[in-house]
Structures are given as structure tokens and as C-alpha cells.
RODO-2510 file (C-alpha; in nm, 4 decimals, decimal comma):
residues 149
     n   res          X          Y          Z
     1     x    -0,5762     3,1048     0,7296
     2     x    -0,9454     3,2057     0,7723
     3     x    -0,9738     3,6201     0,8047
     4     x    -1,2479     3,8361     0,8692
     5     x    -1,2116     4,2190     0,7645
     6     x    -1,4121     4,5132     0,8779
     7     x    -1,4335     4,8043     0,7742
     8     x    -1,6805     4,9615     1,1025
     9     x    -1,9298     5,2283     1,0591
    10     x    -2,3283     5,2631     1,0153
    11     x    -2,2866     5,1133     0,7198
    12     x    -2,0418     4,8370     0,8085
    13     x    -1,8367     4,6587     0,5082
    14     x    -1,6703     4,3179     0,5747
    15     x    -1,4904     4,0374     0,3458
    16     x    -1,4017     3,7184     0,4628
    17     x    -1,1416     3,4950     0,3619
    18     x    -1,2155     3,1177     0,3976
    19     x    -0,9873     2,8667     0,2509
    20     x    -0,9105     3,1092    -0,0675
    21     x    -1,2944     3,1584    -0,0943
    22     x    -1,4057     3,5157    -0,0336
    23     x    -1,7057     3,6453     0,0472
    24     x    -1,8094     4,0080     0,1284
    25     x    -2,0947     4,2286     0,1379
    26     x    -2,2176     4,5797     0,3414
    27     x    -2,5044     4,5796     0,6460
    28     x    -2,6241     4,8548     0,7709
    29     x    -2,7411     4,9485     1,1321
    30     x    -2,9323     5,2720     1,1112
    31     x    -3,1242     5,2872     1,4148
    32     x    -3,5153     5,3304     1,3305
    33     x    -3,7407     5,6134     1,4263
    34     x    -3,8298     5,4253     1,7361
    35     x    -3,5203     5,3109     1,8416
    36     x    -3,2799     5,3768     2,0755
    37     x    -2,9245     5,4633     2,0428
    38     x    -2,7722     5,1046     2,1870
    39     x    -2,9877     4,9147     1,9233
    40     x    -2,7009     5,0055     1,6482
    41     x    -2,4796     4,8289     1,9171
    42     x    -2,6981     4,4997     1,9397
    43     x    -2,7508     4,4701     1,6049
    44     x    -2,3776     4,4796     1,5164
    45     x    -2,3581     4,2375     1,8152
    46     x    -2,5801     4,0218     1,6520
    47     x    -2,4115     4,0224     1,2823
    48     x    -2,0600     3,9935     1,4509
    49     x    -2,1495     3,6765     1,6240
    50     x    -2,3468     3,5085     1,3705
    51     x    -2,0485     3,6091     1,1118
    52     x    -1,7807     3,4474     1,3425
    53     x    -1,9791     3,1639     1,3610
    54     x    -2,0068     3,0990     1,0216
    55     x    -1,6444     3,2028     0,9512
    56     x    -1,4700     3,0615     1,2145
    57     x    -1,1717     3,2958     1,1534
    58     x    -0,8462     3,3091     1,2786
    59     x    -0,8297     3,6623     1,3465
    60     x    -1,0081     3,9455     1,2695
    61     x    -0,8757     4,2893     1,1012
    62     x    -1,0386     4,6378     1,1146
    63     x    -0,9936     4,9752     0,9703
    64     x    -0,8291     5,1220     1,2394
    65     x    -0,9649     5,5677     1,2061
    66     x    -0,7668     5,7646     1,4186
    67     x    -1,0016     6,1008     1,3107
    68     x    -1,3080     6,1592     1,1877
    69     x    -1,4961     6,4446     1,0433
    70     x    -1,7887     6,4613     1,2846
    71     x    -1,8051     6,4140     1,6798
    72     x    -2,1080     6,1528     1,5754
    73     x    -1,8999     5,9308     1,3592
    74     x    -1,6743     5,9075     1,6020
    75     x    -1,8968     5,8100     1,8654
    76     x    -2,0303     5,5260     1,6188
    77     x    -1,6914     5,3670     1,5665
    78     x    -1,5846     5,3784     1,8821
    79     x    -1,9230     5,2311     2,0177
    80     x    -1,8522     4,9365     1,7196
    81     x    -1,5422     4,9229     1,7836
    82     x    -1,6104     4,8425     2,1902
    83     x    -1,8127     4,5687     2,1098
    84     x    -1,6169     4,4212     1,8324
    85     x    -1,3090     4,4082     2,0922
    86     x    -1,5724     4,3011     2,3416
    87     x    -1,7378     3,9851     2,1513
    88     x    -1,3737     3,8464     1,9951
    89     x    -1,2240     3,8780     2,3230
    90     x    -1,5502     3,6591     2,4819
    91     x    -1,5166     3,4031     2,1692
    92     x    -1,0655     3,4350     2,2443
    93     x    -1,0508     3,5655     1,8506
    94     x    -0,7371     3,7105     1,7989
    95     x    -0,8022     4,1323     1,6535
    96     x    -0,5808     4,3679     1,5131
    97     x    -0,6762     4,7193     1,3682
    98     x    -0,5238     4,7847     1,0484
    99     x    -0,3865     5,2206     1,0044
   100     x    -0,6130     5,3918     0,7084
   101     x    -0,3135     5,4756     0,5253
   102     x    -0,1241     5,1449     0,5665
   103     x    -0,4217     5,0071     0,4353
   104     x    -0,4836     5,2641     0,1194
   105     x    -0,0893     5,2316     0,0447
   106     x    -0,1465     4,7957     0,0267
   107     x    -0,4236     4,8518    -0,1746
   108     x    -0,3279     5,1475    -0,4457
   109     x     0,0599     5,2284    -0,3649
   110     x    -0,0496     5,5693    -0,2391
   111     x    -0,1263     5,6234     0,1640
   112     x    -0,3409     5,9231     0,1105
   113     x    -0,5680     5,7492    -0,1958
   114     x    -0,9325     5,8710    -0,2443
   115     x    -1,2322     5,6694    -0,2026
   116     x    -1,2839     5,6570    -0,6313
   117     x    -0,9309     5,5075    -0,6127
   118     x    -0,9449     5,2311    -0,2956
   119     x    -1,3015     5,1366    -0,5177
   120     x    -1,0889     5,0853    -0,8187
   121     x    -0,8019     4,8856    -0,6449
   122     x    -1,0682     4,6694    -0,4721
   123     x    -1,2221     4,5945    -0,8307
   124     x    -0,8413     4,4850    -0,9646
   125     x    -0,8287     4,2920    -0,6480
   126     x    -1,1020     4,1146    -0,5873
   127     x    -1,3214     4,1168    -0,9852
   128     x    -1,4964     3,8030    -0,8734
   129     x    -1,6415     3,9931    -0,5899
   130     x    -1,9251     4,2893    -0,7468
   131     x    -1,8475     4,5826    -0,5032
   132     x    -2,1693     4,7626    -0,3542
   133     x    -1,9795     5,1244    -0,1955
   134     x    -1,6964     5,2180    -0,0501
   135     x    -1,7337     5,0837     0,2886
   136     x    -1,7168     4,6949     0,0914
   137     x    -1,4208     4,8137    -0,1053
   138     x    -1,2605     4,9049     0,2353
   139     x    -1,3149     4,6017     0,3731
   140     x    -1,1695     4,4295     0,0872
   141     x    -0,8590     4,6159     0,0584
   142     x    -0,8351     4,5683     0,4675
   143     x    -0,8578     4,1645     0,3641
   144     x    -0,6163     4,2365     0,1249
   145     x    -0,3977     4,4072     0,3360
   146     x    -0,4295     4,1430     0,6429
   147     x    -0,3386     3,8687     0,3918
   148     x    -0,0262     3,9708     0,3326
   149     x     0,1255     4,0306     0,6780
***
């Protein structure tokens, strides 16, 4: 089965799952100085598209955040999130958001693990792949996680 994980935010981790080979990496849509606030949106447009084209997955998994800290982050994610529902609905990709703690539990045994300890788990899980932050190790452990419903 051919999965592509997400883990949504500025910076945006993902992991794909091809045939047994994984790939995985972070991009980052900070909007520039002169910019304006639906560029973040097009430019995730863009790297979701091109990314399903190259994957060709079967479905795709997300870190599903039910609250976050600040009123901004939350309007990033759910502005990602909009178009990520948006373009695999368009391309008839099969999505499925994935609970925080369902996916920290998969990953380390413990719902409510930190970010030093989902980092860890994605290193045991994945030591092929060199992890750049936390947002990759999400998306890894949300690959993880996906693989073994």
C-alpha cells in the first residue's frame, strides 16, 4: 500500500511509504515580507500536488490537532488542512486524520509523550531515515501509525 503522512503546519513534515521504500523530509511555507497571507496556501497547494503525483498514494494520513496554543496556529492548520481535504478530494485520494495521542501512544506507548520522546521513537523507527525536527519525526510516527491500521 502506498501512504503519504503529514504532519501540517508552517513547517510541514511528511513521509511517504512506497512499496516498503520511505522517503521523508520537512518544507516550509513562511510567507515572505511581500507576501500575502493565501501564498502559504498555494504553496502547500503546489507541494501537495506535485507530492501526490510522484507518490501516487493510496490514502493520505494527517496529524489530526484538536487545540493549539495560539489563535494563529490554528488558523494555519485549518487553512492547510482545507486545502489538503480540498486537493485529495479533486484527485478522489482517500484522507483520514490520525488523533495526536493515538499517534504518540503507536509511536512511544505513552499518549501524552513529549516532542524529545516522539524524536526518539521516530529514530528507533525509521534509522535509515536522518530526522531534521520534530515536525519530520511526526510525520514519521503518523506513517508509522497509518501502517498499521
Amino acid at each position: 500500500m502506498r501512504v503519504l503522512a503529514l504532519d501540517l503546519g508552517t513547517t510541514t513534515g511528511w513521509a511517504s511509504d512506497v512499496e516498503g521504500l520511505v522517503t521523508s523530509g520537512t518544507v516550509s511555507f513562511k510567507t515572505g515580507r511581500y507576501e500575502g497571507g493565501g501564498m502559504r496556501y498555494l504553496k502547500f497547494r503546489r507541494f501537495l500536488s506535485e507530492i501526490l503525483e510522484l507518490t501516487k498514494p493510496d490514502a493520505v494520513y494527517f496529524e489530526e490537532v484538536r487545540r493549539h496554543l495560539s489563535t494563529d496556529s490554528a488558523h494555519v492548520y485549518g487553512g492547510l488542512l482545507a486545502t489538503l481535504t480540498a486537493e485529495c478530494e479533486l484527485k478522489n485520494v482517500p484522507y483520514s486524520g490520525l488523533p495526536v495521542g493515538t499517534i504518540k501512544k503507536a509511536a512511544t506507548g505513552n499518549g501524552a509523550a513529549k516532542k524529545d520522546a516522539m524524536i526518539a521513537a521516530a529514530k528507533a523507527l525509521f534509522p535509515d531515515q536522518e530526522i531534521l525536527d520534530d515536525n519530520h519525526a511526526d510525520a514519521l510516527c503518523v506513517l508509522h501509525t497509518a501502517r498499521s491500521l
